[in-house]
N, C-alpha and C positions, 0 to 999 in steps of 0.2 A: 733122806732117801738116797738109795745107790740106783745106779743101772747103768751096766754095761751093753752092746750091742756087737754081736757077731755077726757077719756077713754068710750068708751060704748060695747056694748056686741061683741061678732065675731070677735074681733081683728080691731076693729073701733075707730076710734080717731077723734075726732076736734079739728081743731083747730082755737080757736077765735081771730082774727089777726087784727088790728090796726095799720095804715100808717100815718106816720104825715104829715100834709098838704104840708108842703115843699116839701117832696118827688112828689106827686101829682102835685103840679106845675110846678117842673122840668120835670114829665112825659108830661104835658101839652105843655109843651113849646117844649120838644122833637115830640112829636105826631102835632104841626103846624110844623116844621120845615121840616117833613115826607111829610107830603096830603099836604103840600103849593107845591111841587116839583110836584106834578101829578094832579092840579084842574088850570085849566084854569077862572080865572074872568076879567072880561070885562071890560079893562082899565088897565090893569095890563099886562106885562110879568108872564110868568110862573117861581113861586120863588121867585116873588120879591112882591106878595101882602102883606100888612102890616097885621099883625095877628086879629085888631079889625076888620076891612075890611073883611078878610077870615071866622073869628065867624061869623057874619054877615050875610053873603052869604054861609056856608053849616052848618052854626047851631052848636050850642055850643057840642048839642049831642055826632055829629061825633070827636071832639075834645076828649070828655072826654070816649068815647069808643074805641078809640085807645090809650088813656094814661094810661088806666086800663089794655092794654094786656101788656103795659112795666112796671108797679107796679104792680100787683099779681106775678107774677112768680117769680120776686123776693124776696118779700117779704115772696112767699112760702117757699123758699128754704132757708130764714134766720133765719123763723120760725122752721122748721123742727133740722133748727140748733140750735138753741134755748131749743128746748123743749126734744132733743133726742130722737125723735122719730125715727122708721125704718121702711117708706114707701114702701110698695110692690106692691102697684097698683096707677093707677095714679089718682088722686084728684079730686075729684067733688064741684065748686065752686058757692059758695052762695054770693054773692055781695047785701050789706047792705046798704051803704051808699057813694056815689058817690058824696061830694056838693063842690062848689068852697069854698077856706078858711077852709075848714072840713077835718077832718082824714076819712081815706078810709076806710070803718072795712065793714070783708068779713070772710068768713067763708070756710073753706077745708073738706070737709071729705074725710076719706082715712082709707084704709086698711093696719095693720102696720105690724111688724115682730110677733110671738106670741111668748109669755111667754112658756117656757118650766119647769117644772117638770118633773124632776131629782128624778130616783129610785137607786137602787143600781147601782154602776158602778165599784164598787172597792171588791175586794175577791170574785167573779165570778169565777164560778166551768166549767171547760173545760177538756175535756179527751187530752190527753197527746198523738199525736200520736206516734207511733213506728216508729222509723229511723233506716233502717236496708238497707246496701247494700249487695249486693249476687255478687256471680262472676258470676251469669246468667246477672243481668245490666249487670255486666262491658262485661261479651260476646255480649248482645246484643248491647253495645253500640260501638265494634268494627264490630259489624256485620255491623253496618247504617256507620261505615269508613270506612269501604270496598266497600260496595257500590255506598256511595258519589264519591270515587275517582275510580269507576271500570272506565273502556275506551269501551267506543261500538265498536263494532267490526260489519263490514259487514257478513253479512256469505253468502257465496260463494253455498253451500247446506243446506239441512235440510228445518225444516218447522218450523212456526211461535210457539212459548211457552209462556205462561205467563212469564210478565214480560220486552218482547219483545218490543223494539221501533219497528213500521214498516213504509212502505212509502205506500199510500194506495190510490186510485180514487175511486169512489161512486156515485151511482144515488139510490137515494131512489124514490119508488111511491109507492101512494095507489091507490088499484082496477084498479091499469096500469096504472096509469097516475101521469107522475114527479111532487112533489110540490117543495113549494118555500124553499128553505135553503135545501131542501134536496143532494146538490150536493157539491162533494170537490174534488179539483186535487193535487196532490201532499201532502198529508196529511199526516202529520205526527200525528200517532197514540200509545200511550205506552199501553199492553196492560195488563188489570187490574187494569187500574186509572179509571175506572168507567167513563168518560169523556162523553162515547157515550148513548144513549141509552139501559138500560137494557137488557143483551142477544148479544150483538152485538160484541161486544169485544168476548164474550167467543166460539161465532161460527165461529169465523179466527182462533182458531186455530187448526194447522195439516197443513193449507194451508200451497200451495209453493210457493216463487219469480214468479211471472206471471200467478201465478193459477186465475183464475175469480171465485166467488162464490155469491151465490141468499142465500142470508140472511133474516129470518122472525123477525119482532118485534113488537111487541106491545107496545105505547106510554103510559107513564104513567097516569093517573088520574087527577093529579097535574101538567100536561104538559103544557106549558106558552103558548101556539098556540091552539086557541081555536077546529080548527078544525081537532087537531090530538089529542088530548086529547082523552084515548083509545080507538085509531085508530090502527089496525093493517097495518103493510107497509112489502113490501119486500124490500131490499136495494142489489144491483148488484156490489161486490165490486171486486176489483183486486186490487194485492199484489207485487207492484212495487220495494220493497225492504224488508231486515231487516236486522236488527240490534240488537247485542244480550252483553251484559254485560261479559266482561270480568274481575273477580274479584281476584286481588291479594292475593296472600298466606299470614297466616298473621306470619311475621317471624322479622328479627332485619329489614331487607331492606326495609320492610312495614313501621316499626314506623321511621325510617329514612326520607321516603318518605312524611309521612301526619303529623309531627311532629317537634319538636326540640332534641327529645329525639336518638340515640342512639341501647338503644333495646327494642326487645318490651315487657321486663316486667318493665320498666320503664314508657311506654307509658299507658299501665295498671295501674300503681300505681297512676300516675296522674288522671288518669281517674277515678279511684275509690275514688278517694278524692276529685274530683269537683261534684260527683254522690252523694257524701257525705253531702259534704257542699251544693248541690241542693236542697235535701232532709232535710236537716237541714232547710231552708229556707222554703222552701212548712209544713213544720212542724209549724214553726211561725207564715204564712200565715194563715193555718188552726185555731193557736190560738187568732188568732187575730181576724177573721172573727166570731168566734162563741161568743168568750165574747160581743166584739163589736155589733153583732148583738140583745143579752140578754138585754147590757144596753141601747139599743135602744126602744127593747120590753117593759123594764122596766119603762123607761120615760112616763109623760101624754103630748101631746101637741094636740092643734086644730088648726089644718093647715089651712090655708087659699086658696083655692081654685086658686085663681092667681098665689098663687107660685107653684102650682102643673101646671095649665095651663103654666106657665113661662120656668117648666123645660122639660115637653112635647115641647114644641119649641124649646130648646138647644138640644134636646135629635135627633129630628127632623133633624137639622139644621146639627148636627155632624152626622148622617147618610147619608143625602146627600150629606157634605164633600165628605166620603169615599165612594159610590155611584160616582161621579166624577171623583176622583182619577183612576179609573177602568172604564174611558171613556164615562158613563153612567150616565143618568140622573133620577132624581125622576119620573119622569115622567114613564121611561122606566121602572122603577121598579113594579109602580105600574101596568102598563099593565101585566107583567110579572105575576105577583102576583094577580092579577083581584080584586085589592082595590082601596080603593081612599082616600084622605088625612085624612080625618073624623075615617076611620078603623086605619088607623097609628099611627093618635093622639091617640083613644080608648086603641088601643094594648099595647103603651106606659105609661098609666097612671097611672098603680097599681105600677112598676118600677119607677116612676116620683114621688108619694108621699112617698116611702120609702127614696127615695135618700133625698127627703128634710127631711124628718122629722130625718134622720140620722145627714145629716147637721146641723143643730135643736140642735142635742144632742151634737152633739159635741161641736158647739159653744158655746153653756152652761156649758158643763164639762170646756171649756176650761176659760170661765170666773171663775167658782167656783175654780178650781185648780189657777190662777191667773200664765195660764204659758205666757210666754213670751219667743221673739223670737231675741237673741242679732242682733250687726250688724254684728259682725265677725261670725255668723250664717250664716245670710241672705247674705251676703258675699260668705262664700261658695256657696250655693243654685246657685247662678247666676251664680260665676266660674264652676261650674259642670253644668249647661243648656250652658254656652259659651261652652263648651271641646265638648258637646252633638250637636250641632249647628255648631261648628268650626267659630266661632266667637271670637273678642274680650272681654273680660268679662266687661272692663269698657263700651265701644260700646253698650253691649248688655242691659245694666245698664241704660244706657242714653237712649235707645228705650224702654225699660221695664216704665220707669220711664214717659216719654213722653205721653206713653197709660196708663197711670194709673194703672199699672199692680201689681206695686210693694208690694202696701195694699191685693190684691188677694193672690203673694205667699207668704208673711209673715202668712197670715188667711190659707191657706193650710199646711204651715207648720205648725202652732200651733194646728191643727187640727191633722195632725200626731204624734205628741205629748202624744195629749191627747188617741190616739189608743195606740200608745206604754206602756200609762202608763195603760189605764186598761187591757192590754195582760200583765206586767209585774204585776201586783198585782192580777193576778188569782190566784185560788187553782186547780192546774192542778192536774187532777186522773188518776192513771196508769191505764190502760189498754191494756194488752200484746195481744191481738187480734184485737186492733184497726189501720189498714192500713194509711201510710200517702195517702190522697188523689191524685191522675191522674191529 
């Protein structure tokens, strides 16, 4: 087999491709060996008509247009191999020459990977955030220990406070008359999680254990029901229960209790040093994301359309994953949301061609630097997704490998790489007013 490949404008390629007859003949003989199994000729069992006999009677045609769909595909894909090309959309084929005794020559066009230019990527100016812990974090972060581990308590008297779990029945109507979803028994309500509609949470409270109360709201704007959507409703609720946090003192028997430690200025001292080393991180993160983004800005590349529609479908595709996970379908989503798949693709697509064209840059940094990813690298990578999985590491090596995954994390790893190296070759600028970011 021959194949050449020409370059033409938009990231478009041919490729001029050439099959020696042989091939062709073998596809021949596979393609009567196929339609001899499903054509009925008269005198013949079905599969046992002899091949001149079969030409004969459904014509040589049908013969040589089924041995064309088992020599182009592969010869595409020997060609691509040949020529390194990096196809991104799928091929549009020109068939030249079809003769018995003759080479098959046909022709591919395709849209390939694009050439990227590379700006600066290396001594990139990045502000330096400030890493500073205060003993307000470390307070507020035994404040949220206290609370994780408070015990609800029923309370016997008193009345509903923020903050309050309560146990709660409900009919909501509008202009008097119950709608659909508007009812609940035995609900359980925390109050101040905003869960409910706007106002509703904050008019229970003062109520008591079996108080009844006529609640007014009005539905938001943006409400996924078309016909409450700012709708005013009264809701009739009674207060079947509560429940109210009971929060430990914070003393040695605290850090005893939610700890390994001992006392609690031990339990402190940890805590301001994972708060440290948090921040230490979210500091990295920051620097990584702003140079990162510079030498992205800095690169020239012209994307190709398919790969940006390619990553709108992953992008897509992982939303309704997690859409699922949560019970719920695209479908539902989009009612929710009064869109349809056309707004979703749309919504996604400025996010879709930065991710590629970052992609882009990386790969390229990552060829110009010539980094590489050993095995006892790649090695880890796996053992730490086994430990992540609770899997075996060889196991997980052998299914990795199975789905051809393995070439994915090795190219994700060298990609990280190539982030670490332009975040460590920044010229980072002090600035004592600059916050690490939330």
């Amino acid at each position: 087999m021959k194949a050449t490949a020409e370059k033409l404008e938009n990231n478009t390629v041919v490729l001029d491709v050439e099959v020696d007859a042989e091939q062709l003949a073998d596809a021949l003989e596979q393609a009567y060996r196929r339609l001899v199994k499903d054509v009925h000729v008269p005198g013949f069992r079905k599969g046992k008509t002899p091949r001149v006999v079969f030409e004969n009677f459904v014509g040589k045609a049908a013969l040589y247009n089924e041995a064309v769909e088992y020599v182009i595909p592969d010869a595409y894909m020997q060609a691509v191999d040949e020529t390194g090309i990096e196809p991104v959309a799928q091929p549009k084929f020109d068939v030249e020459q079809v003769e018995e005794g003759k080479e098959v020559k046909f022709k591919a066009t395709v849209r390939v990977k694009p050439e990227v230019t590379l700006g600066q990527y290396k001594g990139l100016e990045a502000i330096k955030p400030k890493v500073e812990v205060t003993d307000q974090d470390v307070d507020k972060e035994l404040a949220r220990l206290q609370d994780r581990h408070a015990q609800l308590i029923n309370l016997e008297e008193g009345t509903v406070a923020n903050g309050d779990s309560i146990l709660i029945d409900y009919v909501g109507r509008k202009d008097g008359v119950e709608f659909e979803g508007g009812q609940g028994t035995d609900y359980s309500l925390e109050i101040g999680s905003g869960s409910f509609v706007p106002g509703f949470e904050e008019q229970l409270i003062g109520a008591a254990v079996g108080e009844t109360r006529d609640i007014t709201v009005t539905f938001p704007e943006n409400y996924h029901n078309e016909e409450l959507k700012g709708q005013e409703a009264v809701f009739t609720v009674t207060i079947k229960g509560i429940k109210r946090k009971e929060i430990a003192p914070l003393d040695d028997e605290f850090a005893k209790d939610v700890s390994e430690f001992d006392t609690l200025e031990e339990l402190k001292a940890d805590l301001f040093n994972k708060l440290n080393e948090a921040a230490e991180n979210m500091a990295k993160q920051q620097i990584m994301s702003e140079t990162l983004q510079k030498a992205v800005d800095n690169a020239t590349v012209d994307i190709p359309e398919e790969m940006v529609d390619a990553r709108v479908d992953e992008m897509i595709q992982n939303m309704e994953n997690r859409i699922m996970s949560q019970g719920l379908t695209i479908e539902n989503y989009m009612q929710y949301t009064g869109s349809n798949i056309d707004d979703l693709k749309e919504s996604f697509r400025d996010d879709a061609r930065k991710g590629v064209k970052t992609s882009l840059v990386l790969e390229a940094i990552v060829k110009a630097e010539n980094i590489e990813i050993t095995e006892e690298e790649l090695d880890k990578e796996i053992e730490s997704m086994a430990n992540n999985y609770q899997q075996d590491a060889k196991l997980l090596r052998k299914i990795l490998e199975g789905r051809n995954q393995i070439k994915l994390i090795r190219e994700g790893m060298q990609q990280k790489k190539a982030i670490d190296l332009i975040a460590e070759q920044a010229v980072l600028l002090e600035n004592t007013n600059q916050p690490v970011e939330e």
